[in-house]
Backbone as JSON Lines, residues from 0, in Angstrom:
{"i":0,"aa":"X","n":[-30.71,165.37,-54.66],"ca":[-31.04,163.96,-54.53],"c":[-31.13,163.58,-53.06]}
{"i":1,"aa":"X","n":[-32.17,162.74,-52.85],"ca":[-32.66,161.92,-51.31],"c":[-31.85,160.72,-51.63]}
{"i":2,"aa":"X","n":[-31.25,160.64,-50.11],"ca":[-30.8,159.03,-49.87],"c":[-31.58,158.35,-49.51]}
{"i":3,"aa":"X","n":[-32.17,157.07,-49.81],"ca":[-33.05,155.97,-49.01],"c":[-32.56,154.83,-48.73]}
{"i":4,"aa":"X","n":[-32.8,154.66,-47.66],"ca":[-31.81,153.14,-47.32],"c":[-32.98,152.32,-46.83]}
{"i":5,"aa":"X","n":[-32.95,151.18,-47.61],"ca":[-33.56,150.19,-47.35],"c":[-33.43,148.84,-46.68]}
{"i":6,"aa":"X","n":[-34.58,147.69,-46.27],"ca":[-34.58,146.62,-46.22],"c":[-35.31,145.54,-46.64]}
{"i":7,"aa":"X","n":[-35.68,144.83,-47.29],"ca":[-36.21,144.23,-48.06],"c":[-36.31,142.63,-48.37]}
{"i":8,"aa":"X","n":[-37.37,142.01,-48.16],"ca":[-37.4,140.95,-47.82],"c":[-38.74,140.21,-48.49]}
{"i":9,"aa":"X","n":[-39.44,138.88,-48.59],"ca":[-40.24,139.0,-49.29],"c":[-41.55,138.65,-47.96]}
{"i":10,"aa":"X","n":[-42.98,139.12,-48.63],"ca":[-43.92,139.63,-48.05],"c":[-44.09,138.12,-46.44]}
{"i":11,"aa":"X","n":[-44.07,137.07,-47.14],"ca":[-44.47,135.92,-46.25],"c":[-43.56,136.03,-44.77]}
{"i":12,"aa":"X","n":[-42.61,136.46,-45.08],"ca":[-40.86,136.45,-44.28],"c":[-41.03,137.71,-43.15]}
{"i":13,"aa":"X","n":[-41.35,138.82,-43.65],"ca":[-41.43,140.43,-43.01],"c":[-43.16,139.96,-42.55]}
{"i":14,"aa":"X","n":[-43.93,139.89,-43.05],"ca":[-45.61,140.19,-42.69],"c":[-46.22,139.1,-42.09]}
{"i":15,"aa":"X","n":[-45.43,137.84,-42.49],"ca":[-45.88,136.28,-41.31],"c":[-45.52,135.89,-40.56]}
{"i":16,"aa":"X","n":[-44.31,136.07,-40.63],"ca":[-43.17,134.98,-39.72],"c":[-42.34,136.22,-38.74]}
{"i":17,"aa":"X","n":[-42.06,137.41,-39.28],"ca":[-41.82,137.98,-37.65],"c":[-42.65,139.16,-37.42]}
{"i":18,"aa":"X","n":[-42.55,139.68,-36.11],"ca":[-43.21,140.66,-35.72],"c":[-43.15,141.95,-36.05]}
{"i":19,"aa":"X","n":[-43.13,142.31,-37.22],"ca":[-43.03,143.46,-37.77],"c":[-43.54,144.34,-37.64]}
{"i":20,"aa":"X","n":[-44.88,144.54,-37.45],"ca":[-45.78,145.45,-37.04],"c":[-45.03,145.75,-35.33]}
{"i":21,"aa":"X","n":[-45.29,144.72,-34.78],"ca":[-45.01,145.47,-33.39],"c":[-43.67,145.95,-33.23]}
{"i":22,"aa":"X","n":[-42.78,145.73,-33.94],"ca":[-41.52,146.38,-33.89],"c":[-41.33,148.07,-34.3]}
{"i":23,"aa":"X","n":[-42.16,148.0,-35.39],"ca":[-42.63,148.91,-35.97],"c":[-43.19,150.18,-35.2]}
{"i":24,"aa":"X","n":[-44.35,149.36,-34.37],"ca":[-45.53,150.02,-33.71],"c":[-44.45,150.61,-32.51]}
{"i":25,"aa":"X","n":[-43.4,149.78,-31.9],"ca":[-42.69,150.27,-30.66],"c":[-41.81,151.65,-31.52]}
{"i":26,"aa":"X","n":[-41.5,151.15,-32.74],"ca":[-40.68,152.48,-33.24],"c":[-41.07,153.93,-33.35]}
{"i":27,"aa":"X","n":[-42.38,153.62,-33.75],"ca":[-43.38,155.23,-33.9],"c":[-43.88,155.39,-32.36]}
{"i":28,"aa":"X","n":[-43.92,154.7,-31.94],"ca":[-44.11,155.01,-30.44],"c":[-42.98,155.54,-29.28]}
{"i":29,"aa":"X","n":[-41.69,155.06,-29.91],"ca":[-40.58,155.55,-29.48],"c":[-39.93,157.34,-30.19]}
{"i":30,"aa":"X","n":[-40.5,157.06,-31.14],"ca":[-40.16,158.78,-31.98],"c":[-41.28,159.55,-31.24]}
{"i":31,"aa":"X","n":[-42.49,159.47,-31.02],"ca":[-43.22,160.19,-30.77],"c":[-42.91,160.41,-29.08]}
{"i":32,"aa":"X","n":[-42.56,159.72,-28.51],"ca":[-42.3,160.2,-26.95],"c":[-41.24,160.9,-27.39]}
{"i":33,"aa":"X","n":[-40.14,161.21,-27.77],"ca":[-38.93,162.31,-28.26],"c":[-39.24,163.59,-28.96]}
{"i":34,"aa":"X","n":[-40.2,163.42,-29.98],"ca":[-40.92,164.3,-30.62],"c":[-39.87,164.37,-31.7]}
{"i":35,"aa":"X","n":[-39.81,162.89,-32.26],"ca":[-38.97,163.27,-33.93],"c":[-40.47,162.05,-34.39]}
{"i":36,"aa":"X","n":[-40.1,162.88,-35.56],"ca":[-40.95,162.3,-37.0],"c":[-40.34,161.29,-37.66]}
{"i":37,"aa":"X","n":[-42.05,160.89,-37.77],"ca":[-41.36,159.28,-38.26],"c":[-40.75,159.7,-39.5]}
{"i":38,"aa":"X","n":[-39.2,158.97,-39.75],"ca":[-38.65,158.91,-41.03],"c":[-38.46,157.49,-41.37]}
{"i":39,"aa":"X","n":[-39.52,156.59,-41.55],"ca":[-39.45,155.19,-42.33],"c":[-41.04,154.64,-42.48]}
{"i":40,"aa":"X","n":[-40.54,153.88,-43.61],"ca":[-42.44,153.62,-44.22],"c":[-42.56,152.24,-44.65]}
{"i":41,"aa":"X","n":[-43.0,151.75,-44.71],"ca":[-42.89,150.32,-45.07],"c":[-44.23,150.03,-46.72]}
{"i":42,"aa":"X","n":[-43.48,149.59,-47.67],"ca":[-43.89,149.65,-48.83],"c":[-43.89,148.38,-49.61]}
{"i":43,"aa":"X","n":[-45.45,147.77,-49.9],"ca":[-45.33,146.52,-50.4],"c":[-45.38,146.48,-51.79]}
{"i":44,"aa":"X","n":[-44.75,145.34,-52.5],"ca":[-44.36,145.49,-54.11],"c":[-43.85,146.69,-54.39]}
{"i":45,"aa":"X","n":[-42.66,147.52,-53.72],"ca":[-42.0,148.34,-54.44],"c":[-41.25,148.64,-55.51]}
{"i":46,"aa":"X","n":[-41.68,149.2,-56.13],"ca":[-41.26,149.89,-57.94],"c":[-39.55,149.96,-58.0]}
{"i":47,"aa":"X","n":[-39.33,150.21,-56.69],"ca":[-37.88,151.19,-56.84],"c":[-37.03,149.83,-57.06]}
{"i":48,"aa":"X","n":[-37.21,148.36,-56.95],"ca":[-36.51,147.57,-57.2],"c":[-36.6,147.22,-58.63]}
{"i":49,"aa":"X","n":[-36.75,147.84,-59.67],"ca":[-37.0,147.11,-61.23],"c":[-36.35,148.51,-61.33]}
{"i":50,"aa":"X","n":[-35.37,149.33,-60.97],"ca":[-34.36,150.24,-61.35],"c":[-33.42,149.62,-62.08]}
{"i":51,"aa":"X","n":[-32.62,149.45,-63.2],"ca":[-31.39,148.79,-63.58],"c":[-30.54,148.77,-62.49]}
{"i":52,"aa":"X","n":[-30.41,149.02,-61.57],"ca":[-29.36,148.88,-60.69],"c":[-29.79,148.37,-59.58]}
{"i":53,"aa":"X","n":[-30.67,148.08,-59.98],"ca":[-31.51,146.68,-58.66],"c":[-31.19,145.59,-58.84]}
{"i":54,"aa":"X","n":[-30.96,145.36,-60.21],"ca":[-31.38,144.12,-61.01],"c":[-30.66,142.97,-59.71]}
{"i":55,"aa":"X","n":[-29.55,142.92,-58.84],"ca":[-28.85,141.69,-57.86],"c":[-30.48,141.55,-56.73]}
{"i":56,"aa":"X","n":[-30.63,142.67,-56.32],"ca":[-31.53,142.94,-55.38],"c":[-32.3,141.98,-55.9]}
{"i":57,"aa":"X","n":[-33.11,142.33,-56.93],"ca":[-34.61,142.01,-57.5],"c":[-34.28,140.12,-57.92]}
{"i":58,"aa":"X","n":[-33.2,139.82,-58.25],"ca":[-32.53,138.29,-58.54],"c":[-33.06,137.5,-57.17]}
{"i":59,"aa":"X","n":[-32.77,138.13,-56.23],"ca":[-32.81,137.06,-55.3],"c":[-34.13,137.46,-54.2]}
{"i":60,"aa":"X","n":[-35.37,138.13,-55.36],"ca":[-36.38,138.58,-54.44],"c":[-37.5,137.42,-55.08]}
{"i":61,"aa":"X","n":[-37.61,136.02,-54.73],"ca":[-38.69,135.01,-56.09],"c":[-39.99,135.7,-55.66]}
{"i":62,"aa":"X","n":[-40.05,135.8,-54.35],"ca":[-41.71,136.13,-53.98],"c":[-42.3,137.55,-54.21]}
{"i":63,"aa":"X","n":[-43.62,138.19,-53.57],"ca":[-43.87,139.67,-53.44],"c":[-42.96,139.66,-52.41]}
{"i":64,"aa":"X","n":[-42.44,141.1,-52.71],"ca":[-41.59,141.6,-51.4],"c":[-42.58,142.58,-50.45]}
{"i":65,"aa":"X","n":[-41.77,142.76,-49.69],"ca":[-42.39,144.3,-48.8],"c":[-40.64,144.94,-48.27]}
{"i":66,"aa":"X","n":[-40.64,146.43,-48.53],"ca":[-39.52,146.96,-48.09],"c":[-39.98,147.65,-47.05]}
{"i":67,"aa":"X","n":[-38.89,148.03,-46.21],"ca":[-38.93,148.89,-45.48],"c":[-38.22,150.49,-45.13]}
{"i":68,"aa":"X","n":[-38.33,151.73,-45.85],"ca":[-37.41,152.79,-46.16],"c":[-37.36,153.49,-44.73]}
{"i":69,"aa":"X","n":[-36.22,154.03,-44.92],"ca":[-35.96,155.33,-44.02],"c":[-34.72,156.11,-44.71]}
{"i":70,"aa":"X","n":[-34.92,157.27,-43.62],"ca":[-33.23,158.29,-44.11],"c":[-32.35,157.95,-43.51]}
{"i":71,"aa":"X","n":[-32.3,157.0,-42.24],"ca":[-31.61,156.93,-40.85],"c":[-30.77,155.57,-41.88]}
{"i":72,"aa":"X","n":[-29.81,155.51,-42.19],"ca":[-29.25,154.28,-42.33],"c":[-28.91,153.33,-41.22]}
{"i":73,"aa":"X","n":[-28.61,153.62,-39.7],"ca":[-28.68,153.1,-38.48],"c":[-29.8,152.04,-38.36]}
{"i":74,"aa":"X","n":[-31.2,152.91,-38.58],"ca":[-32.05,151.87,-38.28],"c":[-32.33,151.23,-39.19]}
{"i":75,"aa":"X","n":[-31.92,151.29,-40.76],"ca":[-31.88,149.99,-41.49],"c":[-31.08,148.91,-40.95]}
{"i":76,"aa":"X","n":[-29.88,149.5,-40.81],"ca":[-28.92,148.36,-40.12],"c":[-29.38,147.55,-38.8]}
{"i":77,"aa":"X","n":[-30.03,148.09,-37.84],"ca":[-30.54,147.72,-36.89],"c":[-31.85,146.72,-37.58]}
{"i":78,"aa":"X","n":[-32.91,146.99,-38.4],"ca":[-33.77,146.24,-39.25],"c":[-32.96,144.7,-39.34]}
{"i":79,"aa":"X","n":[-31.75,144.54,-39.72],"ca":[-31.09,143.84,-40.52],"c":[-30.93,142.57,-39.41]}
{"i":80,"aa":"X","n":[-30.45,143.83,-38.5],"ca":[-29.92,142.96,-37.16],"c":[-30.91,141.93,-36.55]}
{"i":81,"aa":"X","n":[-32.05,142.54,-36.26],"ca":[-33.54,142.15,-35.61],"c":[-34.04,141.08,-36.95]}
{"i":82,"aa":"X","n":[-34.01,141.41,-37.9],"ca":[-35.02,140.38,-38.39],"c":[-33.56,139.6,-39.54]}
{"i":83,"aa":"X","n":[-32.89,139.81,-39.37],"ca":[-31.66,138.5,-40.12],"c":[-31.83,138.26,-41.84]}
{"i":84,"aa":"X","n":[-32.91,137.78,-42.13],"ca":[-32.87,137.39,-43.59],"c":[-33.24,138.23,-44.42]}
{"i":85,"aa":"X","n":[-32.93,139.74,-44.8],"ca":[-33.21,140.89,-45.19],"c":[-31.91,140.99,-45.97]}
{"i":86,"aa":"X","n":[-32.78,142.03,-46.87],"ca":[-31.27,142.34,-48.26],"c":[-31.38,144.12,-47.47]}
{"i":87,"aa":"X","n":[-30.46,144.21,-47.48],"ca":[-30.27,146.04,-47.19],"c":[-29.48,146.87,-48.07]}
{"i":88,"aa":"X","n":[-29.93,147.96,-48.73],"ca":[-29.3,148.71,-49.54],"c":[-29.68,150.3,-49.66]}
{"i":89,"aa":"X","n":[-29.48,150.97,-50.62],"ca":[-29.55,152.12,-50.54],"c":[-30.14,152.82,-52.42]}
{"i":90,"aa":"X","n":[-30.83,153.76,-52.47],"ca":[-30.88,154.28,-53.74],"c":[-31.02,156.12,-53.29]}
{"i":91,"aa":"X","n":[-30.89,156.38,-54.81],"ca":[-30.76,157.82,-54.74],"c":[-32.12,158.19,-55.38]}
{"i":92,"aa":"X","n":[-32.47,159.23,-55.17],"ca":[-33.86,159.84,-55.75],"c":[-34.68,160.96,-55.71]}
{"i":93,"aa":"X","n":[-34.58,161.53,-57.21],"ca":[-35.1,163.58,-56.79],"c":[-36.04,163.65,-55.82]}
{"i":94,"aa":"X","n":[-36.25,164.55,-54.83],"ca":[-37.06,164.78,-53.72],"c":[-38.65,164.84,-54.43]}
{"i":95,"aa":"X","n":[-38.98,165.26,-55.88],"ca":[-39.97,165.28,-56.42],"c":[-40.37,164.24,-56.85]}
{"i":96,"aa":"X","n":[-39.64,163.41,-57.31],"ca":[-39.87,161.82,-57.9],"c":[-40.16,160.72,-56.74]}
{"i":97,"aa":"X","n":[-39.97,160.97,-55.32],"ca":[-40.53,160.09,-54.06],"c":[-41.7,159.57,-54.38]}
{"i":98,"aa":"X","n":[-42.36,160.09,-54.85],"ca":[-43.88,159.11,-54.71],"c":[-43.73,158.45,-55.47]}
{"i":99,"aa":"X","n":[-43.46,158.25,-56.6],"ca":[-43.2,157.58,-57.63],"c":[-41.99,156.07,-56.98]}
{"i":100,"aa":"X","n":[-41.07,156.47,-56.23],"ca":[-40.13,155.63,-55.61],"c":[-40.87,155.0,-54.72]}
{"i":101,"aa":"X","n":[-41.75,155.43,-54.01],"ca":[-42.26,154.76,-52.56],"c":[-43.49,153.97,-52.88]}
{"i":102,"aa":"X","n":[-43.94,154.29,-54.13],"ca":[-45.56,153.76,-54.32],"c":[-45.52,152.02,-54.43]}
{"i":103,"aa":"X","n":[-46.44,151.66,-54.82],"ca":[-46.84,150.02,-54.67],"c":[-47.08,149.79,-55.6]}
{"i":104,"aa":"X","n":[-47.23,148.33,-56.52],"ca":[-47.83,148.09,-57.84],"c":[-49.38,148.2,-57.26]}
């Protein structure tokens, strides 16, 4: 099993109102001068929240969401820090079943 740690917020909040992309854009730009691979993806209307064990998550999501995954739990936490009104959590998931976890409606 893969750990994924998330952040999650709904689409207007993450994609209008802050700078996400360029935070983003400085992050893959910061892995690639080090030469580590990006490990985080950003995924709109994600599936992995209608898990039964989402169900608190998904309660207090009214709008489309957009998440944001990685393996690094650090930089979720750091996510959290920078943009404030974010739910952050974590799920488990067979390394074969990822696409299925990461995909979009």
């Amino acid at each position: 099993m893969t750990v994924y740690y998330f952040a999650i917020a709904s689409q207007d909040f993450l994609l209008h109102e802050e700078p996400l992309e360029e935070v983003l854009r400085e992050r893959t730009n910061h892995y690639k001068s080090i030469q580590k691979i990006i490990d985080f993806w950003i995924v709109t209307n994600p599936t992995f929240i209608h898990a039964p064990e989402m169900v608190n998550v998904k309660k207090q999501l009214a709008k489309p969401s957009v998440a944001i995954l990685s393996y690094n739990r650090q930089f979720i936490e750091w996510i959290k820090l920078r943009f404030g009104f974010v739910l952050i959590g974590q799920f488990e998931s067979p390394s074969t079943a990822i696409k299925d976890a990461l995909k979009s409606d």
